[in-house]
TIZAKE-34986 format. One line per field, with one value per residue: residue number from 1; residue in three letters; x, y, z of N, C-alpha, C, O in turn. Coordinates in steps of 0.05 Angstrom, whole numbers, always signed. Layout:
# TIZAKE-34986
nr [NUM ...]
rest [ALA ...]
n_xx [X ...]
n_yy [Y ...]
n_zz [Z ...]
ca_xx [X ...]
ca_yy [Y ...]
ca_zz [Z ...]
c_xx [X ...]
c_yy [Y ...]
c_zz [Z ...]
o_xx [X ...]
o_yy [Y ...]
o_zz [Z ...]
This chain:
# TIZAKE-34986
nr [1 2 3 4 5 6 7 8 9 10 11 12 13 14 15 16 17 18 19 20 21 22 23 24 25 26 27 28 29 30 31 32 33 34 35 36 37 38 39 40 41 42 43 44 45 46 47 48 49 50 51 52 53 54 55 56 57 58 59 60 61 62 63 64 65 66 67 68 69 70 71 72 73 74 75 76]
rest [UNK UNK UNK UNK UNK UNK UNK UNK UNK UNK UNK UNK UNK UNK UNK UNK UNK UNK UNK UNK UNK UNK UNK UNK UNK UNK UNK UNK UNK UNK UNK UNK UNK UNK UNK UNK UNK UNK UNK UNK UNK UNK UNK UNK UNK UNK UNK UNK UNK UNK UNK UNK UNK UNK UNK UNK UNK UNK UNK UNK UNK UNK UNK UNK UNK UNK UNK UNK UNK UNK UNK UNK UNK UNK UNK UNK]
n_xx [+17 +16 +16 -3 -7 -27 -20 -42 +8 -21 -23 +33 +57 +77 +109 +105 +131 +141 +129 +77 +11 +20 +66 +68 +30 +61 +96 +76 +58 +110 +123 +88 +106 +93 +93 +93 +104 +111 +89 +92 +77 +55 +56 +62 +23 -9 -50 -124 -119 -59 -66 -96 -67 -23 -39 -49 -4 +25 -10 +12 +60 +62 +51 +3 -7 -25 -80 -91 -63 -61 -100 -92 -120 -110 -126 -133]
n_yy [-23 +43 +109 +172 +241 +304 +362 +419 +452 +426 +373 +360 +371 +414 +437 +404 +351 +297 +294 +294 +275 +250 +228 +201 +158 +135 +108 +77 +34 +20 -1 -50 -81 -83 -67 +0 +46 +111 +175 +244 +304 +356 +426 +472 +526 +520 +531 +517 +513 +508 +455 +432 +436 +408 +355 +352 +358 +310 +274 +283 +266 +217 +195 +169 +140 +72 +25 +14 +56 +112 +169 +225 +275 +343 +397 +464]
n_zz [+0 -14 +20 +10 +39 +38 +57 +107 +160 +197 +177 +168 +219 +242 +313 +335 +380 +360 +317 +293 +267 +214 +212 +255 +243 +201 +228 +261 +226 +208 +254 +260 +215 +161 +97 +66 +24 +40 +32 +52 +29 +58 +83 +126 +120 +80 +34 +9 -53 -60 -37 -68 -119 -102 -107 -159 -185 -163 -188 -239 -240 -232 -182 -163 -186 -169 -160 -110 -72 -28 -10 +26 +56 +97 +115 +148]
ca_xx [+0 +23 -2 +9 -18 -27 -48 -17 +9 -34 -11 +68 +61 +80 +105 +97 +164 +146 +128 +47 -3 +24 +97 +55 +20 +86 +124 +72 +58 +134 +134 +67 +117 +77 +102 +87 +112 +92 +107 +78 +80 +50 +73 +54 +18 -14 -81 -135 -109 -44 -58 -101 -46 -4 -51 -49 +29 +28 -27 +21 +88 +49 +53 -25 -22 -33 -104 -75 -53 -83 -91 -106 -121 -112 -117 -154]
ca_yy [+0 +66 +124 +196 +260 +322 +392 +436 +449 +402 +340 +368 +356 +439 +445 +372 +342 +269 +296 +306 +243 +232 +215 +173 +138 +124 +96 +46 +17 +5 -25 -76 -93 -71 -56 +17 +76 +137 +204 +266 +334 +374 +453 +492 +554 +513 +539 +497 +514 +495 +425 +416 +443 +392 +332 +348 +350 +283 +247 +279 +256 +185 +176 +164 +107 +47 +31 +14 +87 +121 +198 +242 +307 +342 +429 +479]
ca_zz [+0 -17 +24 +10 +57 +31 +69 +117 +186 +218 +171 +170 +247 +262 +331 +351 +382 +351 +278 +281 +270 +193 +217 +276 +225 +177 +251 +275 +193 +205 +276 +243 +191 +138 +69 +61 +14 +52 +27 +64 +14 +64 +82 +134 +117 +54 +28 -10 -73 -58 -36 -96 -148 -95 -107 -180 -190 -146 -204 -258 -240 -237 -143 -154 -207 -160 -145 -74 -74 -8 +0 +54 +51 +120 +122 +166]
c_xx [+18 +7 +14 +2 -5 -44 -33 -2 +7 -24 +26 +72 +82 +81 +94 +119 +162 +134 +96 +45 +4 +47 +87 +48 +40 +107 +111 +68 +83 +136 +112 +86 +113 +95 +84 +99 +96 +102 +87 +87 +61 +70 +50 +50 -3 -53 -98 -128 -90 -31 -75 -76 -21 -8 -39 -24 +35 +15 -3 +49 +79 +53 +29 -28 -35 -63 -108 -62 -72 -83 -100 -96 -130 -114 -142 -160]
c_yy [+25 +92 +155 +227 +285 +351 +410 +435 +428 +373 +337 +362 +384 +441 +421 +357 +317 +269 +293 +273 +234 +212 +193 +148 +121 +104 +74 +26 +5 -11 -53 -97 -93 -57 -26 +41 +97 +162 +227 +298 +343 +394 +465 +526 +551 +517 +525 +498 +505 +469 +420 +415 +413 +362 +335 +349 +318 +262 +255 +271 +226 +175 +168 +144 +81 +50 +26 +36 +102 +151 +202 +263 +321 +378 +436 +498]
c_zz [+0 +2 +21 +16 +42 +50 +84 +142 +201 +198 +174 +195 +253 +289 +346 +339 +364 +322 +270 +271 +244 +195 +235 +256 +204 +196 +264 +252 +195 +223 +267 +220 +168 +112 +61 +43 +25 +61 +38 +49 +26 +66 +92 +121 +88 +55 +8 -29 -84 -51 -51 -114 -125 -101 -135 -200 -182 -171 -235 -263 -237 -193 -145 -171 -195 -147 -118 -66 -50 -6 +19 +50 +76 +126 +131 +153]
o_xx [+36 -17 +37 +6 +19 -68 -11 +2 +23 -20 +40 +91 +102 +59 +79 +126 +183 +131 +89 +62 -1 +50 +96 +58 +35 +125 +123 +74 +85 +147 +122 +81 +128 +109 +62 +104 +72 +115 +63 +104 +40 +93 +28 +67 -12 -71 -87 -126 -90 -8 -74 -67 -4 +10 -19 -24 +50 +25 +0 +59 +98 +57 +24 -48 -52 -71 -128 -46 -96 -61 -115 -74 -153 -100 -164 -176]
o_yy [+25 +93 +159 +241 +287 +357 +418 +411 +415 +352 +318 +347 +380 +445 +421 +350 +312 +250 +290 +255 +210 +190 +170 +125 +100 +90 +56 +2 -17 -33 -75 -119 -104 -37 -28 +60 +101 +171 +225 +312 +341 +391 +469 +543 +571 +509 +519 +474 +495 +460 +395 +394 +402 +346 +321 +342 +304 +240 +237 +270 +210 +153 +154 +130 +68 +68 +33 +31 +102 +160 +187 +271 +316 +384 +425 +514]
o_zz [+17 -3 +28 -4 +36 +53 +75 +148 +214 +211 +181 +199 +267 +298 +365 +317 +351 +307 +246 +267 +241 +186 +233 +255 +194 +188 +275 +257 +186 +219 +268 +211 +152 +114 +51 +58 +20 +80 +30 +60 +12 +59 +81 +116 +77 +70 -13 -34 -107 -54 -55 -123 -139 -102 -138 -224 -196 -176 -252 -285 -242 -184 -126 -172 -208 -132 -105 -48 -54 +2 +32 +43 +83 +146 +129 +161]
């Protein structure tokens, strides 16, 4: 499974010593043993626009081809 988080602040894990709940989520997939690719292109300060145009760089460089491909999309 591939998973790959997109949004701002709050998925980048801003201001949280152990790296905010996407880096949580990428550190127990590893302690399970779990075969994961799991890339987080968030950026604090990122505005809906900017994690669409981020989704839509992500489907054209081909990270979204697999239909086991997971997103998450995480901004305030």
């Amino acid at each position: 499974m591939d998973i790959v988080v997109i949004g701002d602040s709050i998925s980048f894990g801003l201001y949280d010593e152990k790296g905010g709940w996407a880096k949580r989520l990428f550190q127990d997939s590893t302690e399970k043993e779990q075969t994961i690719d799991f890339v987080n292109l968030s950026c604090p300060g990122a505005t809906s626009k900017q994690v669409l145009s981020k989704l839509n760089s992500a489907i054209k460089v081909g990270m979204l081809h697999k239909e086991y491909t997971k997103v998450i999309m995480a901004y305030g």
